[in-house]
N, C-alpha and C positions, 0 to 999 in steps of 0.2 A: 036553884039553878036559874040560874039569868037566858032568856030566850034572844035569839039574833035574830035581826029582820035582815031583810032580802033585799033594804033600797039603801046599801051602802057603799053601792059602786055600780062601775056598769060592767054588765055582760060581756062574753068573749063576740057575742051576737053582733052589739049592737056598738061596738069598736069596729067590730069587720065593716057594718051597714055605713057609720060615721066615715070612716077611709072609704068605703068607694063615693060615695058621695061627695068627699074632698078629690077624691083623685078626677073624677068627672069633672070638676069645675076646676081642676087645674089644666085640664088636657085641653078645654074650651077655653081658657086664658088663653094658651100657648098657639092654639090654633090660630085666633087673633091675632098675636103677637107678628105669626107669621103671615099673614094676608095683609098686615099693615108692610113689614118688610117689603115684602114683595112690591106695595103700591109705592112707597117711597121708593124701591130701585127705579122703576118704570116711570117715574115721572123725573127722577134724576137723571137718564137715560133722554128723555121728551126736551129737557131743558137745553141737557149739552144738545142735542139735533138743532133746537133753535139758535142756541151760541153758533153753533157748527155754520147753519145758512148767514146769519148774520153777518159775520166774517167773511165768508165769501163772497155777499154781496157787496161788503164795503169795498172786496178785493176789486172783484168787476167791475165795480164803477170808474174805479182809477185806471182801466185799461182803457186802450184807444182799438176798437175792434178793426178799424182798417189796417192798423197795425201790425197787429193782434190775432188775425180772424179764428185761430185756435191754439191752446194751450195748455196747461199744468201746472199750476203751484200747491206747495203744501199750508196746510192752514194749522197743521200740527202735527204731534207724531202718530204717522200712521192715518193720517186723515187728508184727502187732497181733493181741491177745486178740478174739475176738468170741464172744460168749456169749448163752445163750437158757435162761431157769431156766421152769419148770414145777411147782406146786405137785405132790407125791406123796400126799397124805391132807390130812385137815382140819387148821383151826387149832385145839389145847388152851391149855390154860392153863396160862403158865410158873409152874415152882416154885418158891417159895422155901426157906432152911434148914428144916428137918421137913415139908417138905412141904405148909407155905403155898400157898397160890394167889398170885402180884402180880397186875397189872392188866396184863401184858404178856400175849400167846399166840405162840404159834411152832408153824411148820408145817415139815413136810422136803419139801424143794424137790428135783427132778432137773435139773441143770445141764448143757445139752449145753455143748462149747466148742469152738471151734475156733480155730487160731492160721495165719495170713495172714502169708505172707513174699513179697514181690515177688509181691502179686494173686494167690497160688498158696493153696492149704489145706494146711499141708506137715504139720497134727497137727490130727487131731480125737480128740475125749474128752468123758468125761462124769462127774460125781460128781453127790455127796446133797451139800447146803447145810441148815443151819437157819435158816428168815427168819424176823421177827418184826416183831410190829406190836403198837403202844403201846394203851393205854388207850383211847387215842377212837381207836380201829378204823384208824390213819394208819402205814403203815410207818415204822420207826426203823431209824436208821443204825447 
C-alpha cells in the first residue's frame, strides 16, 4: 500500500483565508481608485472656475464702464458675467502726446463682478476700469 501525504494541495481553509486576503486588497485598490476620481473631478471643476474668471475678465476689460455701468453677458451655456461698475473719483481730462488735453475725460470706476453658473454665484470679484466719456459729456465705447 502506498501512503498519501497531506502537502498536495491546499486546504478548503486556506483558499477561504487566500480570498479574503485578495478580496481586502482589492476593495483598498478600489477605494483609491475612487478618492483619485473624485480629486481629478474637483480639480477639473477648479480649472473650468479659473477658465470661467478668466473670460470674464477679458470680457470687462473691453467694456467702457461709463457706458456700461451695469450688465450681463453669457460666457457660455448656462454660465454668465453680471457686473455693477461704480465711478471711484471724478472725471479729468484725457491726455494727449505732451500732455495735451482731447475733449475726451475718464474717470477709474470700481467694478464689482460676479459670474452665475446654474443660478448659483460660483465667483465674485472686483477690479478698477477706466471709463470715459466724449466731448458732449455722452459715454464712448
Amino acid at each position: 500500500m502506498i501512503a498519501r501525504s497531506r502537502t498536495q494541495g491546499f486546504s478548503t481553509l486556506e483558499l477561504l483565508v487566500a480570498l479574503a486576503i485578495l478580496s481586502l486588497g482589492l476593495m483598498a485598490l478600489i477605494d483609491f481608485r475612487l478618492s483619485l476620481l473624485q480629486t481629478q473631478s474637483r480639480q477639473l471643476a477648479q480649472v473650468e472656475a479659473i477658465q470661467h474668471e478668466a473670460n470674464a475678465l477679458a470680457l470687462l476689460r473691453q467694456i467702457n464702464p461709463a457706458a456700461e455701468p451695469s450688465g450681463r453677458k453669457a460666457l457660455g451655456q448656462s454660465v454668465w458675467l453680471q457686473w455693477e461698475a461704480r465711478p471711484a473719483g471724478n472725471y479729468r481730462p484725457q491726455l494727449a502726446w505732451l500732455g495735451r488735453e482731447t475733449g475726451y475725460r475718464v474717470a477709474l470706476f470700481k467694478v464689482d463682478y460676479a459670474i452665475i453658473e446654474a443660478n448659483a454665484v460660483s465667483v465674485r470679484g472686483s477690479i478698477a476700469l477706466i471709463g470715459r466719456i466724449g466731448p458732449d459729456s455722452r459715454p464712448t465705447l
